[in-house]
Backbone as CSV, one residue per row, in Angstrom:
resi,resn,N_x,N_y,N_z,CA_x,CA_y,CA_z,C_x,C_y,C_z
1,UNK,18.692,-11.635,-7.695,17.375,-11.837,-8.284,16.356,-10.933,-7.591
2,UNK,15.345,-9.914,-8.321,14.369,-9.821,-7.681,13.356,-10.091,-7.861
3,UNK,12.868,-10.123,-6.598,11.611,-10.727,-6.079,10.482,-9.720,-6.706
4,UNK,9.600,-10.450,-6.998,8.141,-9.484,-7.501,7.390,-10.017,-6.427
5,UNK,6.146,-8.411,-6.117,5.514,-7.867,-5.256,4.571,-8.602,-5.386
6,UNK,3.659,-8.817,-4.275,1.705,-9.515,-4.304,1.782,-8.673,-4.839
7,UNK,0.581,-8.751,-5.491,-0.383,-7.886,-6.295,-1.777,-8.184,-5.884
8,UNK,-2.855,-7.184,-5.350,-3.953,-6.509,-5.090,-4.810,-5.942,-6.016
9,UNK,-5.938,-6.280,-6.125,-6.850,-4.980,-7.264,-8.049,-5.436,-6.526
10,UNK,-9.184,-4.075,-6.866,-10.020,-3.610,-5.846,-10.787,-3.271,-7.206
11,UNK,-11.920,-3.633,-7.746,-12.811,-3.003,-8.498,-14.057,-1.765,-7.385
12,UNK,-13.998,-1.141,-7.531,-14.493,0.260,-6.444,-15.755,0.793,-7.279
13,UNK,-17.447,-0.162,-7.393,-18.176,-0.062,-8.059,-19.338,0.275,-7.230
14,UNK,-19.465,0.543,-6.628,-20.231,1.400,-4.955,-20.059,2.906,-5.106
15,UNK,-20.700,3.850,-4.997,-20.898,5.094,-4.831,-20.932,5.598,-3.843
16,UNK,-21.397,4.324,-2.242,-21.770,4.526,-1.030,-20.354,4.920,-0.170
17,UNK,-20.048,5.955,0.472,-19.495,6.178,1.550,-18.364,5.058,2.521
18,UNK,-19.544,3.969,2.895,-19.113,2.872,3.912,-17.705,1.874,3.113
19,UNK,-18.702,1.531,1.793,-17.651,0.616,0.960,-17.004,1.541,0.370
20,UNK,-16.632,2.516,-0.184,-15.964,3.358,-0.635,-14.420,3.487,0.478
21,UNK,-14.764,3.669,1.822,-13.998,3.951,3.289,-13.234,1.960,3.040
22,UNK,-14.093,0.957,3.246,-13.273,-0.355,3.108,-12.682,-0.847,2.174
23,UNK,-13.133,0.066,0.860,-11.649,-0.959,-0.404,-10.768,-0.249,0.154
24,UNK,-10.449,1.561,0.625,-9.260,2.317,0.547,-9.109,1.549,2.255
25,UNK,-9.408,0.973,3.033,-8.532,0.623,3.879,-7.771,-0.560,3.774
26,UNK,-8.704,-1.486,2.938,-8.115,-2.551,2.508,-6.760,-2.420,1.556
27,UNK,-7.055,-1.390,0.564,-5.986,-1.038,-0.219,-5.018,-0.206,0.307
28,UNK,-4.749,0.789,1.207,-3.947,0.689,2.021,-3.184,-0.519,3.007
29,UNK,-3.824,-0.909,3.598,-3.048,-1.710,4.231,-2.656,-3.054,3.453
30,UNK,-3.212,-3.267,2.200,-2.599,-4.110,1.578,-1.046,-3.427,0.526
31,UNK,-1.238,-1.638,0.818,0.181,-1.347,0.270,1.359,-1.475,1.258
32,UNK,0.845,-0.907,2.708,1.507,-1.324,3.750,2.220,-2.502,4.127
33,UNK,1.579,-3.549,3.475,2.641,-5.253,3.134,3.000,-5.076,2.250
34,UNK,3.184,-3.903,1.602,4.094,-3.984,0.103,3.769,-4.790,-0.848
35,UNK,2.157,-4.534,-0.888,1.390,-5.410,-2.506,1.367,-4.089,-3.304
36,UNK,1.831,-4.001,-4.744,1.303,-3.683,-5.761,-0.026,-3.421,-5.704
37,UNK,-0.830,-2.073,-5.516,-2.518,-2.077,-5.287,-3.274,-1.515,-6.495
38,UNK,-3.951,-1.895,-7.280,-4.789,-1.239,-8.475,-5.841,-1.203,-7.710
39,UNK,-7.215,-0.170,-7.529,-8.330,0.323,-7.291,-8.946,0.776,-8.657
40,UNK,-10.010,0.073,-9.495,-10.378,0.218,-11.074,-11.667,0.910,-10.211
41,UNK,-11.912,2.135,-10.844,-13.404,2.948,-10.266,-13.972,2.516,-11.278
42,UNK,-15.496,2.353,-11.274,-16.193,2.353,-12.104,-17.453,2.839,-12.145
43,UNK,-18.501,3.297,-12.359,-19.705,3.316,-12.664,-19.559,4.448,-10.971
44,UNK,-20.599,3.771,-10.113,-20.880,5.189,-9.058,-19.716,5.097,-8.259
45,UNK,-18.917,3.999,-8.580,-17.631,4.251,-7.435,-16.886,5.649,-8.208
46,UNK,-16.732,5.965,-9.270,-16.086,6.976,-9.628,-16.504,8.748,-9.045
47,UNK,-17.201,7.997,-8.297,-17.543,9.516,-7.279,-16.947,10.158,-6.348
48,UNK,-15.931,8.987,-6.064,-15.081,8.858,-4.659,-13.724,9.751,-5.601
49,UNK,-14.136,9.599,-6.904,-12.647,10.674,-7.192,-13.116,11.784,-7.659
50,UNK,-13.793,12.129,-7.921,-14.563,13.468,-8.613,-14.194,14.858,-7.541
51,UNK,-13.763,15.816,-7.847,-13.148,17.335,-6.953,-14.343,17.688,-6.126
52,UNK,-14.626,18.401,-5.124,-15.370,18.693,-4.544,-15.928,19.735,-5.105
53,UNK,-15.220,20.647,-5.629,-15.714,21.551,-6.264,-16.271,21.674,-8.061
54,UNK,-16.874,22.348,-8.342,-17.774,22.287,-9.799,-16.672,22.393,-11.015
55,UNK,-16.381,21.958,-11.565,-15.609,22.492,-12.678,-16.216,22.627,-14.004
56,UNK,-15.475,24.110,-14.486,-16.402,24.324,-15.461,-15.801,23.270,-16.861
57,UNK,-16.896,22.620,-16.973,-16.506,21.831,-18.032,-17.950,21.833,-19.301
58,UNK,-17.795,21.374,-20.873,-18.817,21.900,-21.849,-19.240,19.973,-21.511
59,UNK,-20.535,20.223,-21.479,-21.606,18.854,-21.327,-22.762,19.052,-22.660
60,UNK,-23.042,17.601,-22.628,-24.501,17.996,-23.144,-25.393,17.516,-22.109
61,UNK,-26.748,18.111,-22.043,-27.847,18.146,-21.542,-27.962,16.870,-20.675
62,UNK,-27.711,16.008,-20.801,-27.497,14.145,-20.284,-26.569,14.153,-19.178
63,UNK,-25.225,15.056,-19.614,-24.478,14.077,-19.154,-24.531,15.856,-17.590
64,UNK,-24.523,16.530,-18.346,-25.295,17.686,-17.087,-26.243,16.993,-15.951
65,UNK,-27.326,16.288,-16.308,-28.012,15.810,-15.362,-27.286,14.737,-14.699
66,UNK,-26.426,13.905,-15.156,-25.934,13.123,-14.243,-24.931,13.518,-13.747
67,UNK,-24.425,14.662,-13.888,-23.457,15.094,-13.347,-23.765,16.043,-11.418
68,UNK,-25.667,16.393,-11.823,-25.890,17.297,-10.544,-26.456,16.069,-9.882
69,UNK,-26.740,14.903,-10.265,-27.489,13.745,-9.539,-26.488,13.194,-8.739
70,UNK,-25.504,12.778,-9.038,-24.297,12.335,-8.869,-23.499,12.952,-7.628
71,UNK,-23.462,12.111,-6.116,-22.292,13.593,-5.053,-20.787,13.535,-5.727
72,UNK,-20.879,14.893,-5.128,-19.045,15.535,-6.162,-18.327,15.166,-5.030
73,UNK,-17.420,14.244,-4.686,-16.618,14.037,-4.164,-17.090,13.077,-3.115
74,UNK,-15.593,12.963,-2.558,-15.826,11.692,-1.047,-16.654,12.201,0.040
75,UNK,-16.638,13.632,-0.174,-17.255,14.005,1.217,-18.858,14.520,1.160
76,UNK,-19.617,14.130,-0.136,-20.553,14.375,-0.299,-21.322,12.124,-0.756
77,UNK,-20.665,11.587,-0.545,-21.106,10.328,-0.634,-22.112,9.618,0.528
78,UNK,-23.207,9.110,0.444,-24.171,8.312,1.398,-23.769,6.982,1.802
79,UNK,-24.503,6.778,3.029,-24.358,5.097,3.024,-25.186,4.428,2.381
80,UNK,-24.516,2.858,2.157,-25.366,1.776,1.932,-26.610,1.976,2.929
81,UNK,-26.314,1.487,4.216,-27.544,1.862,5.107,-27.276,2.594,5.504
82,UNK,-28.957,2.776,6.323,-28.909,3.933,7.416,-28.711,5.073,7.131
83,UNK,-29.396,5.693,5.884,-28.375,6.752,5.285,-29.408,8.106,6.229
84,UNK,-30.398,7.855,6.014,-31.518,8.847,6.935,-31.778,10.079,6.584
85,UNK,-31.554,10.303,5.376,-31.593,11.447,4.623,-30.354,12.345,5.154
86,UNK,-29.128,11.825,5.025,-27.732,12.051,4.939,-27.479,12.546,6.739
87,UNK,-28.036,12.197,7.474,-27.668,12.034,8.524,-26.550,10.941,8.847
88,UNK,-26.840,9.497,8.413,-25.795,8.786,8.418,-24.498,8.979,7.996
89,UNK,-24.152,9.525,6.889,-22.588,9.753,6.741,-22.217,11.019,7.857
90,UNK,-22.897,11.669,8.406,-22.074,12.939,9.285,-22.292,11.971,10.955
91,UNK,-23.181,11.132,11.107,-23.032,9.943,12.426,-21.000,9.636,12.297
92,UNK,-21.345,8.426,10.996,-20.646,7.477,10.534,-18.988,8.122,11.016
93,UNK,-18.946,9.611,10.451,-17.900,10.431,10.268,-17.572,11.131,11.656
94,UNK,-18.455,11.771,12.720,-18.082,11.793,13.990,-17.649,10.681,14.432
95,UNK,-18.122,9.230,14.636,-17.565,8.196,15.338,-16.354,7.916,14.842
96,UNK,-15.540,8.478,13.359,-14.572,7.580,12.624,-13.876,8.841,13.343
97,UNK,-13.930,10.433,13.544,-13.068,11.023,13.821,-12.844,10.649,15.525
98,UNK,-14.110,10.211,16.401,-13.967,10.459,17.852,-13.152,9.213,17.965
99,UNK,-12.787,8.383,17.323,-11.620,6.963,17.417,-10.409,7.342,16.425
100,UNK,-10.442,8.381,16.164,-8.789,8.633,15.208,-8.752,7.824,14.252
101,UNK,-10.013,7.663,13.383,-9.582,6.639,12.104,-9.627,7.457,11.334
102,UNK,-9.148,7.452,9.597,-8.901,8.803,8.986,-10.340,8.779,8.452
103,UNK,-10.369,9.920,7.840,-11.583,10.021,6.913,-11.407,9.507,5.184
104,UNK,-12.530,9.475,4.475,-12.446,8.635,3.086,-11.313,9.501,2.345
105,UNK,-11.366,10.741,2.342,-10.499,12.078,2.040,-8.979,11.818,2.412
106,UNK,-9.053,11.310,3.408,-7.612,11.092,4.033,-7.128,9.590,3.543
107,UNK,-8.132,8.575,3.619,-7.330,7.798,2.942,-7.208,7.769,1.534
108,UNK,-7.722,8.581,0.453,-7.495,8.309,-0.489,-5.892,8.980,-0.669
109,UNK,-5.562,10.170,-0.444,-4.335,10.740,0.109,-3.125,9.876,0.396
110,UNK,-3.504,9.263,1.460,-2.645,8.267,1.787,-2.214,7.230,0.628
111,UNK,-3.544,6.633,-0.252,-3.354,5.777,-1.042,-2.380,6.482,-2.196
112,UNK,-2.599,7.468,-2.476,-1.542,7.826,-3.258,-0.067,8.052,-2.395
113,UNK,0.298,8.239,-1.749,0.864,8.546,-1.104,1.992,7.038,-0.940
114,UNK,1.512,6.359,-0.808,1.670,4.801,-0.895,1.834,4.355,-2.416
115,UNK,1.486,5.003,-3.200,1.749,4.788,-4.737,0.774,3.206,-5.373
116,UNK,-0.398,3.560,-4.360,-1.813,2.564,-4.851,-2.094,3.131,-6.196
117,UNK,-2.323,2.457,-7.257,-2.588,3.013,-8.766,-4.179,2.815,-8.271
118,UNK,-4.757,4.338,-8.406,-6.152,4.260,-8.628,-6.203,4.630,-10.233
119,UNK,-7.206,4.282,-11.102,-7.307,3.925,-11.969,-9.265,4.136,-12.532
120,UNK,-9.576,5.346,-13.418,-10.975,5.481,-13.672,-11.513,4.779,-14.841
121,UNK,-12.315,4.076,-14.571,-12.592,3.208,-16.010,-13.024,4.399,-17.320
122,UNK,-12.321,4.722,-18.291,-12.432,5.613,-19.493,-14.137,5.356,-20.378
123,UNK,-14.449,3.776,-20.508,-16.025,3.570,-20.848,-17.099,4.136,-19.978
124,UNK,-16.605,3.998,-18.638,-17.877,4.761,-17.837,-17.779,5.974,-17.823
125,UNK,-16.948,6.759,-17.378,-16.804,8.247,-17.957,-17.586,8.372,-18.731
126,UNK,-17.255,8.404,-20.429,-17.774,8.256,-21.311,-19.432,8.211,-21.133
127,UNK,-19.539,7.042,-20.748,-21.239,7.078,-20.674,-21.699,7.846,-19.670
128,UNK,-21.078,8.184,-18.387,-21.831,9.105,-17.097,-21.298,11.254,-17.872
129,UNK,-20.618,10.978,-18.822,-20.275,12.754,-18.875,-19.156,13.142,-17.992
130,UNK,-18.217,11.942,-17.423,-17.147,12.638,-16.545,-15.717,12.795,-17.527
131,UNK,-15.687,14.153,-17.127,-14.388,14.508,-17.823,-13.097,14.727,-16.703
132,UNK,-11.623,14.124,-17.444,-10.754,13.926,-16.614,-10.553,15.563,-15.708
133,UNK,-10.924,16.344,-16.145,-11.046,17.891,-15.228,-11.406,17.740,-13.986
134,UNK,-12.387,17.048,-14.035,-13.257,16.652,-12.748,-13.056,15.627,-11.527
135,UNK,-12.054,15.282,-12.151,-11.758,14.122,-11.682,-9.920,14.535,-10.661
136,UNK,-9.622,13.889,-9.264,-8.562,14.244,-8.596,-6.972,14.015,-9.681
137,UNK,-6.579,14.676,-9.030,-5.162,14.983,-10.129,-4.292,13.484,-9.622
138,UNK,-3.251,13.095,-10.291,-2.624,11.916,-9.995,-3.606,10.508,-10.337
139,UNK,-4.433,10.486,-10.917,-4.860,9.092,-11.596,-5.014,8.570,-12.513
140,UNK,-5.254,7.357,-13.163,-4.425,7.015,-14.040,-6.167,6.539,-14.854
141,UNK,-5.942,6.428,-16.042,-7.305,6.316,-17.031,-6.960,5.133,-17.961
142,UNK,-7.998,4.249,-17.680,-7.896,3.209,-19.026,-9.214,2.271,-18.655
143,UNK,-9.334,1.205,-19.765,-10.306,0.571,-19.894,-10.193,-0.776,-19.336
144,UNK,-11.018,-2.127,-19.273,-11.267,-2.901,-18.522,-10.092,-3.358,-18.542
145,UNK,-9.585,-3.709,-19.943,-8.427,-4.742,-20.331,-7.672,-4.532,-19.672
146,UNK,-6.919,-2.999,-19.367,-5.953,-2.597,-18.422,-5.947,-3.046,-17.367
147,UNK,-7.474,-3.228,-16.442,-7.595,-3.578,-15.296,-7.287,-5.186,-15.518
148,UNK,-7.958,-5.790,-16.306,-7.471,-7.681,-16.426,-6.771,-7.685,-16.547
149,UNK,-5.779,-6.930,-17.082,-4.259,-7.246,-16.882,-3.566,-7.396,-15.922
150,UNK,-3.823,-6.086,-14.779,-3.319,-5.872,-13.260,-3.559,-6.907,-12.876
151,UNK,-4.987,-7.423,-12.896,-6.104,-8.743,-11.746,-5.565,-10.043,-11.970
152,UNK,-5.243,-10.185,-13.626,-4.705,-11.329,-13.832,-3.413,-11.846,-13.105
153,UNK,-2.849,-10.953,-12.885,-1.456,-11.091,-12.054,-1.502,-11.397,-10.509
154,UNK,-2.360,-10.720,-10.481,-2.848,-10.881,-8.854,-3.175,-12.003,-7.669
155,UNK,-3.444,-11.329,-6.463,-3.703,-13.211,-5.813,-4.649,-12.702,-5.305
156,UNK,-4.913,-11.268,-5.000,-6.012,-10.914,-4.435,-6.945,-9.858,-5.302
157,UNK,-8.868,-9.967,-5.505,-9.048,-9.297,-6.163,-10.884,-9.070,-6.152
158,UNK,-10.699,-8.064,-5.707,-11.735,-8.236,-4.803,-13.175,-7.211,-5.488
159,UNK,-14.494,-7.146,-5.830,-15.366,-6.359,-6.199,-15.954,-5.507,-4.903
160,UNK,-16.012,-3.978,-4.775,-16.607,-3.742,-4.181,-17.907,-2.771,-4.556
């Protein structure tokens, strides 16, 4: 007989840096006990997957502006606090490297790596102008239902 896995899901609805760094540690180390992990991005959490670099992609005028408002990637994300006119994430990020903890970059890596299903909500896209181009290679696209499906199964399930 086999046994089925915990199951984990992480709604990742923060744009900020800090919580962005604690669902992927949480979701790591909840793959590390061998849970099944869904991470559903949504709204400004979907920043944490976006390429660092510009891709040329056709916008209209809207979704252009939210696209330069918006930081491109993990390593352009602020904190909740303390942000100090982006002094805080390069603090935050010396202290995480001078203790050997990884960076947001590194754990998302890892999370794949671990075979965590991150997962971009397809409605917010839609409404923010993000096209899957833009977005890191290896993730998976669908809408809420997909995610209630994962959560429903789950024991753990957490909003961040």
């Amino acid at each position: 007989m086999v046994e089925n896995k915990e199951k984990t899901t992480i709604v990742l609805f923060s744009g900020e840096l800090d919580k962005a760094i604690a669902a992927f540690i949480i979701a790591n180390g909840a793959a590390a006990y061998d849970h099944e992990v869904t991470i559903f991005f949504t709204f400004w959490g979907l920043n944490a997957l976006r390429k660092d670099q510009k891709i040329a992609v056709n916008k209209g005028l809207l979704e252009k502006i939210f696209g330069k408002m918006m930081p491109r990637g993990a390593n352009k994300m602020g904190l909740s606090k303390m942000n100090f006119g982006g002094m805080g994430p390069k603090m935050i990020k010396h202290v995480m490297k001078k203790h050997n903890a990884l960076s947001l970059p590194q754990l998302i890596e890892l999370a794949q790596e671990q075979n965590v299903k991150l997962v971009a909500c397809t409605m917010t896209m839609d409404l923010l102008g993000l096209q899957q181009e833009e977005l890191l290679d290896g993730i998976h696209y669908a809408g809420v239902a997909a995610y209630l499906g994962d959560a429903a199964d789950a024991k753990v399930n957490l909003f961040i």
